[in-house]
N, C-alpha and C positions, 0 to 999 in steps of 0.2 A: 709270242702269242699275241695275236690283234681279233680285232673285232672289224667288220666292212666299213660300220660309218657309215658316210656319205660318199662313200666311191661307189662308183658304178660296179655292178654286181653281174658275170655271168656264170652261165650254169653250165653244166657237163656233164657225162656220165663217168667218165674215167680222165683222173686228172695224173700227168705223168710229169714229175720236174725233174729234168735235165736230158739232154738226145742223147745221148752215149748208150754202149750197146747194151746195156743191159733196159733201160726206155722203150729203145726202140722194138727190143726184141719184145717188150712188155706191148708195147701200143701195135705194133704187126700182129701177134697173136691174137690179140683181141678180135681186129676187125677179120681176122681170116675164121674164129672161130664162132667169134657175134657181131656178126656186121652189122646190125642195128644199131650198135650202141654206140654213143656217141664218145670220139676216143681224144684229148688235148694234151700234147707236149709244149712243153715250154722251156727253151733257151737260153741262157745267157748271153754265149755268145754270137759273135753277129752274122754267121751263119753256120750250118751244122758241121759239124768236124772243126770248127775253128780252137776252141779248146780243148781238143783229143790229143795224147801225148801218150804213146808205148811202145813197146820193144821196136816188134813184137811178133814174134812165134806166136801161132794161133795152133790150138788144137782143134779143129772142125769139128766137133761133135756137137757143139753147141750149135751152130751153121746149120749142119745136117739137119739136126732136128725144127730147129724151125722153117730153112728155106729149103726142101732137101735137095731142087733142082739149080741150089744157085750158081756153078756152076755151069750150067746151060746158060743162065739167066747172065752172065756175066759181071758176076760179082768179084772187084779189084783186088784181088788178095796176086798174092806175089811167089816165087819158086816154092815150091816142096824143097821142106828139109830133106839132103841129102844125105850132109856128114853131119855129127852135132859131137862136137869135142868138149871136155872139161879138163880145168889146168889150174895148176897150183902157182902162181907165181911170186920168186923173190924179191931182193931190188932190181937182178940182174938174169935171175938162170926161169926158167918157164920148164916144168914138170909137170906132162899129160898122164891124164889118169887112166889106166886103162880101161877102153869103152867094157869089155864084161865087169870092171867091178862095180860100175853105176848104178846104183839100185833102179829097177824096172820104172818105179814110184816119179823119176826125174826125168827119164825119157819123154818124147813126144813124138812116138810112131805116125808119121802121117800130117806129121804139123807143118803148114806152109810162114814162112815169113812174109809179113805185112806191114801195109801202112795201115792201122787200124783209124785216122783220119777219113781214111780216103774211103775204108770200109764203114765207117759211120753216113757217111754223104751216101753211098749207095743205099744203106739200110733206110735215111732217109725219103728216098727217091720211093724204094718200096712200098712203103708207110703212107706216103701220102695218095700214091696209086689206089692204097687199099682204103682211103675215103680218109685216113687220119689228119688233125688241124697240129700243123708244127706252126710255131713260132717262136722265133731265132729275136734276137737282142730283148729278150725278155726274161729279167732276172725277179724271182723269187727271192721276196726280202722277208717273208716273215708268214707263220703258220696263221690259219686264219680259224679260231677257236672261239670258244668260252670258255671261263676259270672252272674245270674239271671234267670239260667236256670234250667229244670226241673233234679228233681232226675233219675240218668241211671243206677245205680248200688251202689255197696259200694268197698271199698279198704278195702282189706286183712292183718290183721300185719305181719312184717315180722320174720321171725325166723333166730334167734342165732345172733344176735348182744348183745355184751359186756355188762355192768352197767354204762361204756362212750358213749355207739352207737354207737361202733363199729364195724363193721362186725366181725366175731370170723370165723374159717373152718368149720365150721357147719351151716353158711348163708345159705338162702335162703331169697330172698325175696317174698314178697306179689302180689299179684297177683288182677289186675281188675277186679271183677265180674259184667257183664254190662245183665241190664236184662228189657224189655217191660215194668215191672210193679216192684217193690221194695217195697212188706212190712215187716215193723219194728214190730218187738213181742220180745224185748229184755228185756220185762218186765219193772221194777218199776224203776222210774229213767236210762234209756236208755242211752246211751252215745251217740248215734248216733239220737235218738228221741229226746235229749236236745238239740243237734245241728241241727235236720229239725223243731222243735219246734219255736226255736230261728230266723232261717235263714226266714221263711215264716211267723212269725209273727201267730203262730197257738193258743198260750195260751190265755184262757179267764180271769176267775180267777186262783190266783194263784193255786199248786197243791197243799196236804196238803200230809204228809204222817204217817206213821207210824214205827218203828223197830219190827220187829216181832223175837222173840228167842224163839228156840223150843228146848227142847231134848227128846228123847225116851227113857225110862225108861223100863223094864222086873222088875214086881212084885211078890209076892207069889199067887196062886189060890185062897186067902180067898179075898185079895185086889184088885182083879178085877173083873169090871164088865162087859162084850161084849156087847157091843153095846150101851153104857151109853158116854151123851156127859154133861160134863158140863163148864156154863162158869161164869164168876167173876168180878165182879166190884167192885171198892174199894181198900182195903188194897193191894199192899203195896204202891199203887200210890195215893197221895193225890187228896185231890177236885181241887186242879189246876191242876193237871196232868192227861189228860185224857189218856183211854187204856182200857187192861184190861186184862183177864187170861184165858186159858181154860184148862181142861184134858178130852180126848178122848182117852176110853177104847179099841184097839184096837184088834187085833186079838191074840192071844197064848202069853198073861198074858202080851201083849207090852200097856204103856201108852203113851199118846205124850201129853207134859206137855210142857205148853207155855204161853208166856206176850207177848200181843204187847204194845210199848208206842208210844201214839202221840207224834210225835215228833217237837209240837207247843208249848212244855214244856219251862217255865221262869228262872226257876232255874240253873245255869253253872255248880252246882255241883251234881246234878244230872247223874245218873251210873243206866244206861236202863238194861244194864245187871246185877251191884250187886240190883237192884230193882228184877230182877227176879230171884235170888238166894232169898232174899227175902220172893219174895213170896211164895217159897218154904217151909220157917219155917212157916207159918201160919197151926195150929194145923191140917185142913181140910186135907193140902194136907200134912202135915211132918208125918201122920198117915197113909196115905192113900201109900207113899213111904218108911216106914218103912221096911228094910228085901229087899228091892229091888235091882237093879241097873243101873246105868246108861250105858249106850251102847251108845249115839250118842248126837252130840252138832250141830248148825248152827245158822244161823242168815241175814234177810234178812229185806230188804224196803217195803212196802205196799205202794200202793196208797190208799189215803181215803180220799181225795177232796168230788169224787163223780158226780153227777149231774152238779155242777157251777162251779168244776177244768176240765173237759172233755176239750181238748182239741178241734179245729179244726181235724178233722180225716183224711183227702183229703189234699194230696199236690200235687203240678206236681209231676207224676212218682212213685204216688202209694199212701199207706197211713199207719195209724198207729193201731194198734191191741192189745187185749190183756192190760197187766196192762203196757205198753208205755203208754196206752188210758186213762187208769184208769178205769176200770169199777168195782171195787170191791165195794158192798153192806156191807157198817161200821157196822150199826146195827147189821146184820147179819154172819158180817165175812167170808162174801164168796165172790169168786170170779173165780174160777175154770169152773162153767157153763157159765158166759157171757166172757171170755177169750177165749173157743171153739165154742159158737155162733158167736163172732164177727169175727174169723177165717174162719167159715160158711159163714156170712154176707162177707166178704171181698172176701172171691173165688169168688163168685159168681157175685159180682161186675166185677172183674178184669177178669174172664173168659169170660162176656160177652161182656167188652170192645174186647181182643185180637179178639175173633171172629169176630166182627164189623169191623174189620181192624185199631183199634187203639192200641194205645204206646206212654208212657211217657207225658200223659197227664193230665188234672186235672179232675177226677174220681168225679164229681159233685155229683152222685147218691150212693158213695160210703158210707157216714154218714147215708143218711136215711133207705140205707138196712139193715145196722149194727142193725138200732136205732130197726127198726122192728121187731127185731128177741124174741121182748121180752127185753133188755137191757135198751130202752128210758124207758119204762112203769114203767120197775124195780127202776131204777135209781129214777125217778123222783119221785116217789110214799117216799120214802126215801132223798131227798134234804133238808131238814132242819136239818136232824140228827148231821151231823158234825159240821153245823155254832151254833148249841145250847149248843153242847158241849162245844165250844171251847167258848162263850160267858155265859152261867150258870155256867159251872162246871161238875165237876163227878156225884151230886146229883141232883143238880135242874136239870140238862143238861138232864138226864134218864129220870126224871118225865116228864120233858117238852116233851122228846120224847116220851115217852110212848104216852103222853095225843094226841101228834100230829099223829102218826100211828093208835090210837085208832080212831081219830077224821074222819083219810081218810076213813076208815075200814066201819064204819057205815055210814058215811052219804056221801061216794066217793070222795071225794076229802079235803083236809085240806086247809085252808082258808089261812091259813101262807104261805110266799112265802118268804124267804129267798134268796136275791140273790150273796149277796157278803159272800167271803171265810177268810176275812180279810190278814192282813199280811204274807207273805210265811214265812214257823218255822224259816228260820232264824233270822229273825228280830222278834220273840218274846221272842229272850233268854234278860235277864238283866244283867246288871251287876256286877260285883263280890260283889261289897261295897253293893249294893243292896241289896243282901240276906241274909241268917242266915248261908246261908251254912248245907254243912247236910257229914257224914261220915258213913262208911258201916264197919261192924267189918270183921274178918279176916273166910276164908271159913274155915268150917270144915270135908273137902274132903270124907263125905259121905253125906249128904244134900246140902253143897254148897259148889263150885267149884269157884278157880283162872281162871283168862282167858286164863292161858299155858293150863292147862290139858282141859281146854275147848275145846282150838283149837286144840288139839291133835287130839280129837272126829271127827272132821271136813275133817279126811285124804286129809291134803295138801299135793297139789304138786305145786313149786314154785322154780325155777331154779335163788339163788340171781346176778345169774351174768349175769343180762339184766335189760334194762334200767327201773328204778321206775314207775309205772306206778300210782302213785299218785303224781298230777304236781303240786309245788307251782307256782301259779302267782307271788307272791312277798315271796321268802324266809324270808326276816325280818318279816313280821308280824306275825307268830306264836311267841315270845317272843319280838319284837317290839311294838307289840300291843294289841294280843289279851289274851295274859299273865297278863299283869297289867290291863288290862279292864275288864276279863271274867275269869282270873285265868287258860287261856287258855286250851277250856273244849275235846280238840280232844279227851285226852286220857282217857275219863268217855263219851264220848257218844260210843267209838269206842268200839265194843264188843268182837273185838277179840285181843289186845294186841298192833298196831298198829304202836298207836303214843305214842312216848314218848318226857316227858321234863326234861333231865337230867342236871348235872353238868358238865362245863370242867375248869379246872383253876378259879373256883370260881365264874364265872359267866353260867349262864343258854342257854343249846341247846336244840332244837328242833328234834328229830329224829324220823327217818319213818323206821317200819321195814313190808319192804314191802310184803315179805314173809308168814305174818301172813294173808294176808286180803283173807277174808273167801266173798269180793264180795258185800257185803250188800247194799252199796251206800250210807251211813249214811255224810261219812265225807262231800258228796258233797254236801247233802240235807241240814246239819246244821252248818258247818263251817260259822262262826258269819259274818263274811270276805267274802267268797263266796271267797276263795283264794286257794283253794284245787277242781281240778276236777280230776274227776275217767276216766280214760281210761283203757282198757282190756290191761291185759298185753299178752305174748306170749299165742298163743294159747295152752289152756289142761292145766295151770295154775288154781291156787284157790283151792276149797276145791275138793271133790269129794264124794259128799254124798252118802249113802246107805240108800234106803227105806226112805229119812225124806219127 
């Protein structure tokens, strides 16, 4: 929470922070429905799509209904699923489910495979057609309020101050964007949606999440197949660690080969990334990327609460969008269409307050248009999925689900009603004396990859001389505390190189190398402590993805 100060102050009618598709779909609506109104997106990264990272099978409904001729319009979306297989895998044997027993619920009739980057870039090309102000390398540091008053805008970070804070000749400061309406689409874990979450008292059940790691792979012509999606439960994540795998056959011999892990996981020594090098070696896919190679690395947070982590969506002075909200479908691993629906649902909210003669108020009707748009129905139709998981297991947890999607399917509704999400992932990790402990062997840099040459994939850009922009609360407790309690797990949940725990003069440091972080929001989701928050660093900072 800040106040302007003496920054420079401008004004807007619709203030939208983050481009991703649930923004974009928020600031296109607008101007197609009130072009008068004056519509500003603001960026992080240093241009649009550069921090977009998913699957990603798309369900076009979301598409349709906001561009319905995009298609005409030639929007980059990639084959129509064809085949969409699910498989149980062991260390060694791969067990296909059969396609009728798959609850209707998980399918995606009609779903094409995409670069949702690349589909960001277009959406923004649209957006600014339609008169919308983007701006890229412009990171949102902080809500722009008074102590109990509604949201008016957000504060800008400022650029070229030192790794002490200090101004350098290349200052600029940040600047107040003050705007009628302010929504938050900064996706999973938001820094600015944890702090209006927090300030307004908005969370229900905890949220739950996931880490999602993807790469893209170029294979030979015999090893691929266009328009084949398949996904994986099982190996290499055990029955306490839920998650799972996918590979989608992409356009011109490209794979996009990816783990997400719930990151509700017990174990400290657990490595979400060497788990998905992993599951790499399993015969299925170590055959299937034979001859191939790898092209591109990332890594990002998922929300996968669901139905009972949904947020309150309406704050004074606007409200929250997209995966801030959480809307992504676990079962089904999507989340791409109810991120542009609730974009949809949100213009059209906030459009019709400004006309009314209102601003910066509390948008009462703003949740149930969202929920309308097909989101409530989705959601809900799927709410037991993640709490079964996370209470059966990897096995029972599927069957249960299965049996419970099957149960809605035929007879409308499932009887179970699951309302609580249990403990936030933090407080499910154990102890170090608790476990068995588990170790990863060493990569063999054509199937499995270190986390350097990983983030290499990732094309950072990161300037180390400005301030860290991962904040310890209390510096001792990484090796004060959560070293001898948890074997201090930053540097195995972190995917990209991060955190380390070195030596100096015989006794043990903590170091942040800040330069690596490719964004994900992991350390803030599971640091055991809750002693590490993620704030954006200078804007255009992080990775800068192509096509993931």
């Amino acid at each position: 929470m800040a106040e302007a100060g003496n920054r420079e102050t401008l004004s807007t009618d619709v203030l939208v922070v983050g481009a991703g598709p649930s923004g974009l779909a928020a600031a296109i609506r607008l101007k197609q429905r009130f072009p008068h109104l004056a519509v500003t997106v603001v960026e992080k990264s240093a241009e649009i799509g550069g921090h977009i990272l998913s699957g990603a099978v798309m369900d076009p409904v979301g598409l349709d209904a906001l561009i319905p001729d995009w298609r005409l319009k030639g929007a980059p979306v990639g084959p129509q699923v064809m085949l969409d297989t699910y498989h149980y895998l062991t260390a060694k044997g791969d067990f296909a489910v059969p396609h009728a027993l798959v609850p209707p619920q998980m399918k995606t009739p009609g779903g094409v495979i995409t670069s949702l980057g690349r589909l960001v870039q277009w959406l923004g090309e649209q957006a600014i057609e339609l008169g919308v102000d983007i701006f890229p390398m412009t990171a949102a540091i902080d809500v722009l309020r008074s102590e109990g008053g509604p949201v008016r805008g957000v504060i800008t970070g400022d650029l070229g101050r030192d790794i002490e804070g200090n101004p350098k000749s290349s200052f600029a400061e940040g600047i107040a964007l003050e705007a009628k309406y302010t929504l938050i689409a900064e996706g999973a874990r938001g820094s600015l949606a944890k702090q209006i979450i927090g300030d307004y008292a908005l969370g229900r059940e905890p949220q739950k999440y996931g880490l999602g790691i993807k790469e893209i792979w170029e294979v030979p012509e015999d090893k691929h197949r266009e328009g084949q999606v398949d996904h994986y439960l099982g190996f290499p994540l055990g029955n306490d660690t839920a998650g799972g795998g996918f590979v989608y056959h992409a356009e011109d011999r490209k794979l996009y080969v990816g783990l997400v892990t719930y990151l509700d996981y017990a174990d400290p020594t657990l490595s979400p990334f060497d788990e998905f090098q992993r599951f790499k070696t399993h015969p299925s896919l170590a055959r299937l990327l034979e001859g191939g190679t790898r092209l591109s690395y990332g890594a990002r947070a998922v929300t996968a609460g669901g139905w009972q982590s949904m947020p309150t969506l309406a704050f004074p002075g606007g409200g929250l969008i997209g995966c801030s909200a959480g809307f992504m479908n676990a079962p089904r691993l999507k989340a791409i269409h109810n991120a542009i629906l609730s974009g949809i649902g949100a213009a059209d909210t906030v459009g019709a307050a400004i006309e009314a003669g209102r601003q910066q108020d509390l948008l009462e009707d703003l949740e149930p248009t969202i929920l309308r748009t097909g989101i409530g129905k989705e959601l809900q139709s799927v709410a037991n999925a993640k709490p079964l998981w996370s209470r059966l297991g990897t096995v029972l947890g599927s069957i249960a689900i299965g049996a419970d999607l099957w149960t809605a399917t035929l007879f409308g509704r499932s009887p179970l009603r699951l309302k609580r999400q249990g403990a936030p992932d933090f407080a499910k990790l154990r102890k170090r004396a608790e476990v068995k402990g588990r170790s990863y062997p060493r990569a063999d840099g054509k199937l499995t990859f270190d986390r350097t040459s990983s983030v290499f994939l990732a094309n950072l850009a990161h300037d180390e001389d400005q301030p860290v922009h991962l904040r310890l609360a209390d510096p001792t407790i990484p090796v004060g505390e959560n070293l001898p309690l948890y074997g201090e797990p930053a540097p195995l949940y972190c995917p990209a190189g991060v955190y380390e725990v070195a030596e100096e003069g015989g006794a043990p440091v903590f170091r942040i190398h800040a330069a690596n972080c490719v964004h994900c929001k992991t350390c803030d989701i599971k640091d055991p402590a809750q002693n590490i928050t993620w704030v954006p660093p200078e804007g255009g900072s992080g990775p800068n993805y192509s096509g993931m």
